[in-house]
C-alpha positions as CSV (number, residue, x, y, z in Angstrom):
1,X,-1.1,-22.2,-6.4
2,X,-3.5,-19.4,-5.4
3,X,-4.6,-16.7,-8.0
4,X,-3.8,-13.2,-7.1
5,X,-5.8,-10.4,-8.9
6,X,-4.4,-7.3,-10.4
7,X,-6.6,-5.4,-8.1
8,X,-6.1,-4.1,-4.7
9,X,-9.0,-3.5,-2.9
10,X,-7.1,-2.0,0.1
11,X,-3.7,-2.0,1.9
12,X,-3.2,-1.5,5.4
13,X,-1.6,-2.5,8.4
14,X,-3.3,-4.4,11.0
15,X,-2.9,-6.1,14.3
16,X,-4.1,-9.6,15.3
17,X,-6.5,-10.4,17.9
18,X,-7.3,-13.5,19.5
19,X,-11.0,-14.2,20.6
20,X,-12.7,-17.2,22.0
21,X,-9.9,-19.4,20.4
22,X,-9.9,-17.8,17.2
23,X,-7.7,-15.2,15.7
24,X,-9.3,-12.2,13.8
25,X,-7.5,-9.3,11.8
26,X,-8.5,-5.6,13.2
27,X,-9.8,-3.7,10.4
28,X,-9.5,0.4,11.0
29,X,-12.7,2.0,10.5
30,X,-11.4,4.3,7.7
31,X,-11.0,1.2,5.5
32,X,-15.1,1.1,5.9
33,X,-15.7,4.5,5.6
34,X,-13.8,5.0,2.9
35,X,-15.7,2.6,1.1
36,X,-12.5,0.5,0.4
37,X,-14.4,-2.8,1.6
38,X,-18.1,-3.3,2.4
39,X,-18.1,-5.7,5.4
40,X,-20.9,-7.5,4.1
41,X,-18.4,-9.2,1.8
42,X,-16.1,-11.7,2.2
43,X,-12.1,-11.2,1.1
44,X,-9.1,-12.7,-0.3
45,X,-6.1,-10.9,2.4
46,X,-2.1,-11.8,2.1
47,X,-0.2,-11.6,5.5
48,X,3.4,-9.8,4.7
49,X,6.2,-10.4,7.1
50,X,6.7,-7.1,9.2
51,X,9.5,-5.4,8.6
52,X,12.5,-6.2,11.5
53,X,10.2,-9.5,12.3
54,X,11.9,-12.5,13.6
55,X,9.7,-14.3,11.9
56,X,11.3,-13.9,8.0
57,X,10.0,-16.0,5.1
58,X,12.9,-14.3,3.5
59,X,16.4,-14.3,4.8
60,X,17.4,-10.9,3.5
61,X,19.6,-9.2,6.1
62,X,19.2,-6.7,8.8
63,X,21.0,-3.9,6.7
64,X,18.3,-4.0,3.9
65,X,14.9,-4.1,6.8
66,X,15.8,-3.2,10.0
67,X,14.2,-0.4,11.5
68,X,11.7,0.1,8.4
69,X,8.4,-0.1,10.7
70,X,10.1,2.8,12.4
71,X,10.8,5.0,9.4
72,X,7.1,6.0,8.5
73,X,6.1,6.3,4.7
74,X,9.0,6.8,2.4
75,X,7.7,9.9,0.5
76,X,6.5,13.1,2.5
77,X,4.3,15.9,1.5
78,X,5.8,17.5,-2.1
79,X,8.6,14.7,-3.1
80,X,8.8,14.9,-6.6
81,X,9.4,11.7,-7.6
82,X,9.4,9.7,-11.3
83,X,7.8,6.2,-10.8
84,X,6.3,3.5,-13.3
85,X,2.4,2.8,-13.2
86,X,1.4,-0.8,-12.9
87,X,-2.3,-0.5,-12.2
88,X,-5.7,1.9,-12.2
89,X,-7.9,1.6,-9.2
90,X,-11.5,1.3,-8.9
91,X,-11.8,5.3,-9.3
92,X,-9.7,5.2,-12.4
93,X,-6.3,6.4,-11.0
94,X,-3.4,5.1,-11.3
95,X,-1.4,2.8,-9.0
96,X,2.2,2.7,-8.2
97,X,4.7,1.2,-5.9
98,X,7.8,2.9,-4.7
99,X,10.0,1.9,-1.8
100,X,8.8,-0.7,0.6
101,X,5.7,-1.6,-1.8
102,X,4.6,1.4,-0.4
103,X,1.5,2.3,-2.1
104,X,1.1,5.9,-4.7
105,X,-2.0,6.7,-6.0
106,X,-1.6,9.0,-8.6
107,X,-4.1,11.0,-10.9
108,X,-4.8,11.3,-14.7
109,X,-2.1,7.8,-15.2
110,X,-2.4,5.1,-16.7
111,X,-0.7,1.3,-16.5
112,X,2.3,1.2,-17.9
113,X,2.8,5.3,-17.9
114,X,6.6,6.3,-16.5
115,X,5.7,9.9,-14.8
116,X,6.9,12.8,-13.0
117,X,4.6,13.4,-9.5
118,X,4.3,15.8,-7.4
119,X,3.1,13.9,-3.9
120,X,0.1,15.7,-2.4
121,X,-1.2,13.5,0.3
122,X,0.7,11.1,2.8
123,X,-0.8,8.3,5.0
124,X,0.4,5.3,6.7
125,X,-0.4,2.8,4.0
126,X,-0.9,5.1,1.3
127,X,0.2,8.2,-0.7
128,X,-1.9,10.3,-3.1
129,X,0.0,12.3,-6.1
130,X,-0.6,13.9,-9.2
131,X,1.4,14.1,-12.8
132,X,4.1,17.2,-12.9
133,X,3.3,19.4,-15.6
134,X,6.5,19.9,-17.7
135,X,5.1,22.5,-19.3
């Protein structure tokens, strides 16, 4: 069985591209400029099964995946949301997932903190929130 870390280096979607008999994986430059991965480097990456795919490792049904891919992120811009932290990045924030494995980064948490966020930033493969002050 393989090992798979606790940490993420970075999530996004990609397409597949075949070149001189060999298939490579399209990595978008913001993944580079952000400084998520240094292409120098060599990675570990997991293929998940597209949502509405015909090709399912899972046999879940339509109802619960169709349509997903279509949908965009499942937060927008100010969702309030209350979600458990299972991991701190690299920068020290706090990582959560919420529908879809959709990926929250969220400020000032820590693993295993259940919070209240306020969700500041939206992207395609990621979200950036901070804690709700209840005071």
């Amino acid at each position: 069985m393989v090992e798979v870390p606790n940490r993420l280096c970075s999530l996004f979607t990609a397409s597949l591209d075949e070149r001189d008999g060999e298939h490579v994986v399209r990595i978008p430059a913001s993944v580079i400029e952000n400084d998520e991965i240094d292409p120098s480097e060599s990675y570990r990456i997991a293929v998940l099964d597209r949502p509405g795919s015909s090709r399912r490792a899972d046999p879940q049904s339509d109802d619960d995946r169709s349509g997903s891919a279509d949908r965009g992120p499942p937060v927008a811009e100010n969702d309030v949301l209350t979600v458990t932290v299972d991991a701190v990045g690299d920068q020290g924030d706090g990582i959560a997932k919420v529908d879809r494995g959709y990926v929250l980064i969220v400020s000032d948490a820590a693993p295993g903190d259940e919070v209240s966020v306020r969700v500041e930033t939206v992207k395609p493969n990621v979200a950036f929130a901070s804690v709700v002050d209840d005071s």
